[in-house]
C-alpha positions as CSV (number, residue, x, y, z in Angstrom):
1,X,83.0,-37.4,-14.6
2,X,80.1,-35.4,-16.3
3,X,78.0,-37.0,-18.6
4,X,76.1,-35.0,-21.5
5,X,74.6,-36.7,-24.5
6,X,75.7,-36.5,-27.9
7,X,74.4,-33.6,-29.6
8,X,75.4,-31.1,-32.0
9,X,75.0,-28.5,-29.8
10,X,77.4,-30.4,-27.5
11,X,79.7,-31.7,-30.5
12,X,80.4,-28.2,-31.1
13,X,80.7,-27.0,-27.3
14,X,83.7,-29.6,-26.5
15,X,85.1,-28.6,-29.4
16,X,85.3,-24.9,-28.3
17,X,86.6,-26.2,-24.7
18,X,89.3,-28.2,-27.0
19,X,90.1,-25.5,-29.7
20,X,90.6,-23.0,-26.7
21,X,93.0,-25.9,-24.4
22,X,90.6,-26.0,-21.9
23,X,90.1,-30.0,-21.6
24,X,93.3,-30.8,-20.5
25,X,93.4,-30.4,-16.5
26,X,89.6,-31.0,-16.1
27,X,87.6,-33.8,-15.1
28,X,86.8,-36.1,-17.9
29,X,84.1,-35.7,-20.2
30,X,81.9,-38.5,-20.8
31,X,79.6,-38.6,-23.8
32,X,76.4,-40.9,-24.2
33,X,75.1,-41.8,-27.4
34,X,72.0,-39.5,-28.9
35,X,70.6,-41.8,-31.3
36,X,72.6,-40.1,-34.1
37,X,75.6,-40.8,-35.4
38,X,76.4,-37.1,-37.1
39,X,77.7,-35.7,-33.8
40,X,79.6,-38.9,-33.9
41,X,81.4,-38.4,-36.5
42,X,82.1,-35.2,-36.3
43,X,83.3,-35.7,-32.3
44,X,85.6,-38.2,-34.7
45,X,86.7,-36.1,-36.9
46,X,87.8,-33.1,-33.8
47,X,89.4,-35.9,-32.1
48,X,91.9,-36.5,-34.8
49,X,92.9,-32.7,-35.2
50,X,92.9,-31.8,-31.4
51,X,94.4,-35.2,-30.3
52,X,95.6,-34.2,-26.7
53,X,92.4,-32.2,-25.6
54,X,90.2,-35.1,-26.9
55,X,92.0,-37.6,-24.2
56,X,89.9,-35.7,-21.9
57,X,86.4,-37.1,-23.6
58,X,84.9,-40.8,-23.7
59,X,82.4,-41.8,-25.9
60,X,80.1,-44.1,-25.0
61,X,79.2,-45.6,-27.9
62,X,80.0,-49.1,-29.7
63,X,79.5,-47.3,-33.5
64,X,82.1,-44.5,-32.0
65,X,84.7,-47.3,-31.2
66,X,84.0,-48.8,-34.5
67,X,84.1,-45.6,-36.2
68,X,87.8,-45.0,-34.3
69,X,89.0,-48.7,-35.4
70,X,88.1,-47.8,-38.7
71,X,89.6,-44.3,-39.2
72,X,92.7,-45.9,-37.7
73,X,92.7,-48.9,-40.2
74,X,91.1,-48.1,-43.0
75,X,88.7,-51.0,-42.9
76,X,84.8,-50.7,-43.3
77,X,82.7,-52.3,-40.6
78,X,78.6,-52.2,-41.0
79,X,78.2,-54.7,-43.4
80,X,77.5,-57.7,-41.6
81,X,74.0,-59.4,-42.0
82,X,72.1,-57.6,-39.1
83,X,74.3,-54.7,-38.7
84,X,72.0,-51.5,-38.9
85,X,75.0,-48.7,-38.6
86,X,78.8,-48.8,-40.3
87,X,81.6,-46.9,-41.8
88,X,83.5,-46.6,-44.8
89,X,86.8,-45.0,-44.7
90,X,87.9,-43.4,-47.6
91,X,91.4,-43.9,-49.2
92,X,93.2,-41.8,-51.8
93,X,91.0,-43.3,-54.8
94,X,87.7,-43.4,-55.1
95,X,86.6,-46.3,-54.0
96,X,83.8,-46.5,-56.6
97,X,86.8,-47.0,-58.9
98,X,89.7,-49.0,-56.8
99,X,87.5,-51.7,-54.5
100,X,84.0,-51.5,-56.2
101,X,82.9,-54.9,-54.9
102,X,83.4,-54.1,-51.6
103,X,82.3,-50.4,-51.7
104,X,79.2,-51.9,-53.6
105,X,78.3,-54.8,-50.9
106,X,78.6,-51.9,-48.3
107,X,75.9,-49.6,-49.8
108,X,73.4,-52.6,-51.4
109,X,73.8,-53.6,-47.6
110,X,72.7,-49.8,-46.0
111,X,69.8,-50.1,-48.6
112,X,68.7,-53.5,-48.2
113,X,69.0,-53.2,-44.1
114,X,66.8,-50.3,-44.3
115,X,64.3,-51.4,-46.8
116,X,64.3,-54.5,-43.9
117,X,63.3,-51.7,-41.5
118,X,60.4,-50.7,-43.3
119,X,61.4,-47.7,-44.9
120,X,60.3,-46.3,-48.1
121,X,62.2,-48.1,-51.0
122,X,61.6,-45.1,-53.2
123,X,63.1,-43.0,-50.3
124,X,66.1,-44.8,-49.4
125,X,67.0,-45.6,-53.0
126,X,67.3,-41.8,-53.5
127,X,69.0,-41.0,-49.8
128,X,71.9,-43.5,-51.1
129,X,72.2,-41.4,-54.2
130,X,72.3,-38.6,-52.5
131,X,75.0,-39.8,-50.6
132,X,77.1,-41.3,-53.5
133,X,77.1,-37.9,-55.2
134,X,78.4,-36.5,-51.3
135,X,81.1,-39.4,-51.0
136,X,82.4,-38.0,-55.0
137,X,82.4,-34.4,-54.1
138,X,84.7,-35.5,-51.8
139,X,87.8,-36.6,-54.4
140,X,86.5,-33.7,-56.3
141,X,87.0,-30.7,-54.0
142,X,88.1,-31.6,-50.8
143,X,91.8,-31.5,-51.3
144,X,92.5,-34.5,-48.8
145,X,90.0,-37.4,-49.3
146,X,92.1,-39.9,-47.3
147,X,90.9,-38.3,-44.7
148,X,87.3,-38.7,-45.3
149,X,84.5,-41.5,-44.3
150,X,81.3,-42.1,-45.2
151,X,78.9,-43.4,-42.6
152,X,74.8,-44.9,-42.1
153,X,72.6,-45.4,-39.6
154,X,69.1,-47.4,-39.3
155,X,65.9,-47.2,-37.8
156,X,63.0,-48.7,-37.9
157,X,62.1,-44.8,-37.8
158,X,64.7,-43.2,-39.5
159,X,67.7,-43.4,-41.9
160,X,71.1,-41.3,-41.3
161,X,73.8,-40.5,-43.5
162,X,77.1,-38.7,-43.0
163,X,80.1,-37.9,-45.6
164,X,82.9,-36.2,-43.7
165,X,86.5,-35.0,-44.6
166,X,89.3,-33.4,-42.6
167,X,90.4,-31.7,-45.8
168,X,90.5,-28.2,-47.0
169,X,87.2,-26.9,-46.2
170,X,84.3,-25.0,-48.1
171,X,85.7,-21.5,-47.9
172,X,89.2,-22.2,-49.8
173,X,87.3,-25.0,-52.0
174,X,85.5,-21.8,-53.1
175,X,88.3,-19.4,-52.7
176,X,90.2,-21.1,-55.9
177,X,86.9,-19.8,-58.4
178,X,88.0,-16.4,-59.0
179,X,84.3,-15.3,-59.0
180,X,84.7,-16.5,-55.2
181,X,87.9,-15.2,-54.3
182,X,86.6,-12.5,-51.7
183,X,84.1,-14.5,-50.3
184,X,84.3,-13.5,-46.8
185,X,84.3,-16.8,-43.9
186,X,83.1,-20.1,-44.3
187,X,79.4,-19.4,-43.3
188,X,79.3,-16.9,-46.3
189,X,80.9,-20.4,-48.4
190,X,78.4,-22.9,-46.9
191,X,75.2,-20.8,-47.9
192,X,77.0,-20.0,-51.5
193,X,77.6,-23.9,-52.0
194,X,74.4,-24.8,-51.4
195,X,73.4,-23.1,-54.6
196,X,73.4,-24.2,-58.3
197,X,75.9,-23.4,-60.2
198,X,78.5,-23.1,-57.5
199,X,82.0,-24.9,-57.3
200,X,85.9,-24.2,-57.2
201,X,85.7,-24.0,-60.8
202,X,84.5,-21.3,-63.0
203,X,80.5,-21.3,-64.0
204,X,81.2,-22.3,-67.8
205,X,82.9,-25.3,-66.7
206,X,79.7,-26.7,-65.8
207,X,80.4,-27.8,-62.3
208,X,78.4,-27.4,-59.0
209,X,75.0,-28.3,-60.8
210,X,72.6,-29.9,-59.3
211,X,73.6,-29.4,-55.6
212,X,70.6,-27.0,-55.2
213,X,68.0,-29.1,-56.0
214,X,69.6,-32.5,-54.2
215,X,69.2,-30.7,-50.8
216,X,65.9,-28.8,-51.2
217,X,64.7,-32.5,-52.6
218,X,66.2,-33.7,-49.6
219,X,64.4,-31.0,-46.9
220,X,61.2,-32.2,-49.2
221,X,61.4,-35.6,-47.8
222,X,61.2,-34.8,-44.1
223,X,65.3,-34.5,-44.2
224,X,67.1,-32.5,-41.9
225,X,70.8,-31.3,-43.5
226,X,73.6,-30.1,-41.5
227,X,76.7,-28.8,-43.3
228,X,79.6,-27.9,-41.5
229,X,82.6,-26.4,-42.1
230,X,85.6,-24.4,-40.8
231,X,83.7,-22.4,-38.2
232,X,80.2,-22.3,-39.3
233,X,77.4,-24.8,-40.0
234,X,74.2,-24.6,-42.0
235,X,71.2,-26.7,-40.7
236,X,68.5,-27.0,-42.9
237,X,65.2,-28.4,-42.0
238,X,61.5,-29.1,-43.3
239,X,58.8,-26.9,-42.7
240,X,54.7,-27.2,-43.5
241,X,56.2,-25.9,-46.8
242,X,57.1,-29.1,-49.1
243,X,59.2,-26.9,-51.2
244,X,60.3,-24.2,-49.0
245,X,62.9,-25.3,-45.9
246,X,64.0,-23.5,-43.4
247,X,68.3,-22.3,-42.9
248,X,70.0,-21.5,-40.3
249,X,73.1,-20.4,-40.2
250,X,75.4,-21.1,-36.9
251,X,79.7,-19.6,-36.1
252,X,81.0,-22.1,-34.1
253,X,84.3,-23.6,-33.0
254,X,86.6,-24.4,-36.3
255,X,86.6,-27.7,-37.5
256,X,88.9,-28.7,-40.3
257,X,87.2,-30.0,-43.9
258,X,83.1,-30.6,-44.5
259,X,81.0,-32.8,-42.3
260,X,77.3,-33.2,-44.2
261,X,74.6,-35.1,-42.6
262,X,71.4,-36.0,-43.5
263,X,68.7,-37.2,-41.4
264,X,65.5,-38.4,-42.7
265,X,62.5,-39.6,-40.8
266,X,60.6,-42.8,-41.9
267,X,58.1,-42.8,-44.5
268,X,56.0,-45.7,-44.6
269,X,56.8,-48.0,-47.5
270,X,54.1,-48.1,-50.8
């Protein structure tokens, strides 16, 4: 059994072996935790639309068994008094709306946990905004947000947040603005929708403000972004530029739906 650990870059290899049938008859594939949970979820997410290849892999990783229970229930787990890492699946309403209390004592518990950490309050206060406003867009645009979870991870060096659908992806999202309706592939889609001003629906609506300046603010606080989506991703990272961060743009193997992560290395606390 080969063992690899749990990278993007292998997140996205195994799901080229998967999309292309070539798991099935080989030895299995044994994963071991990176210290991040967005390959996690995304290895998730590809095991769910390429079921039989996926058979073939084994995650080695308690928050990866978690995260499976959960998907297959619907329950949260991460909530408990020491727990440092957790999921929230999402149902068909938002839970913001339909279980407040228990959405609420999730999050309070992500922020408190890593304010217990020693993380900058300021910092993670406005990390769990950012990922409120992700966990939205997701009954907003993504066409299927049963399908989606939301999901933290603490350090004593680092918070992580992912928000991850299986749902119709960036490129038609975009495809249904007629000033977007020729946009080309779902690379072109993920660089347009990180911009202002940009959404499924028409520019004097008013939507898609605001996304712009969430991310850079987000690369401006030692983040690193990943956004990925049909078969493309856009990384995003810091650079000695506070204001300035530096894109790449990646094709890989097609995934279903958005996966965004957001990675953001401690900050000492004021």
């Amino acid at each position: 059994m080969a063992s690899i650990q749990a990278d993007f870059a292998v997140a996205d290899d195994i799901l080229l072996e998967a999309a292309s049938k070539r798991l099935t008859g080989r030895d299995s594939v044994s994963i071991e935790r990176s210290g991040r949970i967005g390959p996690l979820v995304e290895i998730a997410m590809a095991s769910v639309q390429f079921e039989q290849q996926y058979r073939r892999v084994a995650v080695n990783s308690k928050f990866s068994a978690d995260l499976t229970e959960a998907m297959r229930t619907g329950k949260p787990f991460g909530n408990g008094f020491k727990d440092c890492a957790g999921a929230f699946p999402l149902g068909s309403n938002n839970p913001i709306i339909v279980t407040a209390a228990i959405w609420d004592q999730w999050t309070v518990h992500a922020e408190n946990i890593a304010k217990a950490k020693g993380l900058n309050p300021q910092l993670i206060a406005a990390l769990m905004g950012a990922m409120v406003e992700i966990q939205d867009n997701v009954y907003e645009h993504s066409g299927a947000p049963q399908t989606g979870v939301v999901a933290y991870a603490v350090t004593p060096g680092s918070f992580e947040f992912v928000v991850a659908d299986r749902g119709i992806g960036v490129l038609q999202t975009l495809r249904q603005n007629p000033a977007y309706a020729d946009i080309p592939d779902a690379g072109a889609a993920l660089q347009e929708m990180v911009k202002d001003g940009v959404s499924r629906f028409p520019a004097e609506t008013g939507h898609g403000k605001g996304f712009n300046q969430l991310f850079r603010a987000l690369v401006g606080q030692n983040a690193e972004l990943r956004f990925r989506s049909g078969d493309h991703a856009l990384t995003m990272r810091p650079t000695a530029d506070p204001l300035r961060g530096e894109s790449v743009l990646a094709q890989v193997a097609s995934l279903n739906g958005l996966a965004i992560s957001v990675f953001c290395r401690s900050q000492t606390a004021n």
